[in-house]
C-alpha positions as CSV (number, residue, x, y, z in Angstrom):
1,X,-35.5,-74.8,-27.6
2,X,-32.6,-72.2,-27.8
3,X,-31.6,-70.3,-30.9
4,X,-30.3,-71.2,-33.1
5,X,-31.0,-74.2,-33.8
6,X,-31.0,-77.2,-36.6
7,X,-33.9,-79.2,-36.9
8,X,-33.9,-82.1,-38.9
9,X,-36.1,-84.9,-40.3
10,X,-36.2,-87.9,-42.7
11,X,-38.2,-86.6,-46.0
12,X,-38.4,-89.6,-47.8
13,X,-36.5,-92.6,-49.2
14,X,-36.4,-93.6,-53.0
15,X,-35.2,-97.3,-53.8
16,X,-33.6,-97.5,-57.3
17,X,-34.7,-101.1,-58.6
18,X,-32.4,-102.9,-60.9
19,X,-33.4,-106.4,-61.8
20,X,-36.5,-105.7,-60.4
21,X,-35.3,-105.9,-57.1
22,X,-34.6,-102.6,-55.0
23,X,-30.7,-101.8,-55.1
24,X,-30.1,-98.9,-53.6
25,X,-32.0,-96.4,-51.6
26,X,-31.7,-92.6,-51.8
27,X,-32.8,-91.3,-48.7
28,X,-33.3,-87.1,-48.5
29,X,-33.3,-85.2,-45.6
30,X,-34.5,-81.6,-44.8
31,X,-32.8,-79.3,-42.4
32,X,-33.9,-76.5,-40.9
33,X,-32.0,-73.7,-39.4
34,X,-34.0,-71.5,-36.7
35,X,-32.3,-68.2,-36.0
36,X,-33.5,-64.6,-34.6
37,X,-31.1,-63.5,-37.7
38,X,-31.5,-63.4,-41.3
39,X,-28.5,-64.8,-42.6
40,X,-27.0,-67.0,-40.0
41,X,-23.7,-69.0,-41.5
42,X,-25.0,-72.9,-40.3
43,X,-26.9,-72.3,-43.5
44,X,-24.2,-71.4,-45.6
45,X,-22.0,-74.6,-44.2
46,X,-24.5,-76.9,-44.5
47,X,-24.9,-75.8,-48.3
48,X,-21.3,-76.9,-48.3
49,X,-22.1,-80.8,-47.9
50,X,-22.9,-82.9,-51.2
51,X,-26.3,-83.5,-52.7
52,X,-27.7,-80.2,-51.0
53,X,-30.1,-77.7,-52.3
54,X,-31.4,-74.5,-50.8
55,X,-35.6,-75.4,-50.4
56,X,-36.7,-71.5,-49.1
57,X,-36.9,-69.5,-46.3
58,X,-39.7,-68.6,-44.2
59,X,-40.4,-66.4,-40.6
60,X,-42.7,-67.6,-38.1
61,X,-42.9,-65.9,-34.4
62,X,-40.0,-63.2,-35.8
63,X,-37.6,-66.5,-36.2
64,X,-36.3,-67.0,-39.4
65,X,-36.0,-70.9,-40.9
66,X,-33.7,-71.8,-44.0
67,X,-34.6,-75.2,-45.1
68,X,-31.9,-76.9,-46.7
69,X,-32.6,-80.6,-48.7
70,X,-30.1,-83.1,-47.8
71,X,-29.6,-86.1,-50.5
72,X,-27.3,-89.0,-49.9
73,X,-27.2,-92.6,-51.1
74,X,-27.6,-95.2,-48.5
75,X,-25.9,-98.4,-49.4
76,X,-26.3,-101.2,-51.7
77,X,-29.5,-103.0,-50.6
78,X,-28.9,-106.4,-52.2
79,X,-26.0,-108.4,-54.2
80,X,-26.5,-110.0,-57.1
């Protein structure tokens, strides 16, 4: 891997039922930025995308990681 870097993964998915019947799903995200620098601005631009929350910030083997939660709404599951 080269720095930096974004790392990303699915964190879950959360149906909203109406009807009894899942209608939509949210799915969240969480990115991770991997720099050798503190403050590196891919975390300030992906802070600028809806539904996003700063997690925290950790360092492991003197790189720093900024994880980021991602929220968006997939689409509408079923029609009624």
């Amino acid at each position: 891997m080269q720095f930096p870097c974004i790392v990303y993964s699915l964190d879950y998915i959360e149906p909203i039922h109406a009807n009894n019947q899942p209608y939509i799903d949210w799915t969240t995200y969480k990115i991770i930025v991997v720099s050798k620098i503190p403050d590196h601005p891919a975390t300030r631009q992906i802070m600028q995308l809806p539904m996003t929350r700063f997690s925290t910030r950790y360092v492991r083997d003197g790189l720093y990681h900024d994880v980021v939660i991602l929220k968006q709404k997939e689409k509408q599951i079923c029609q009624s």
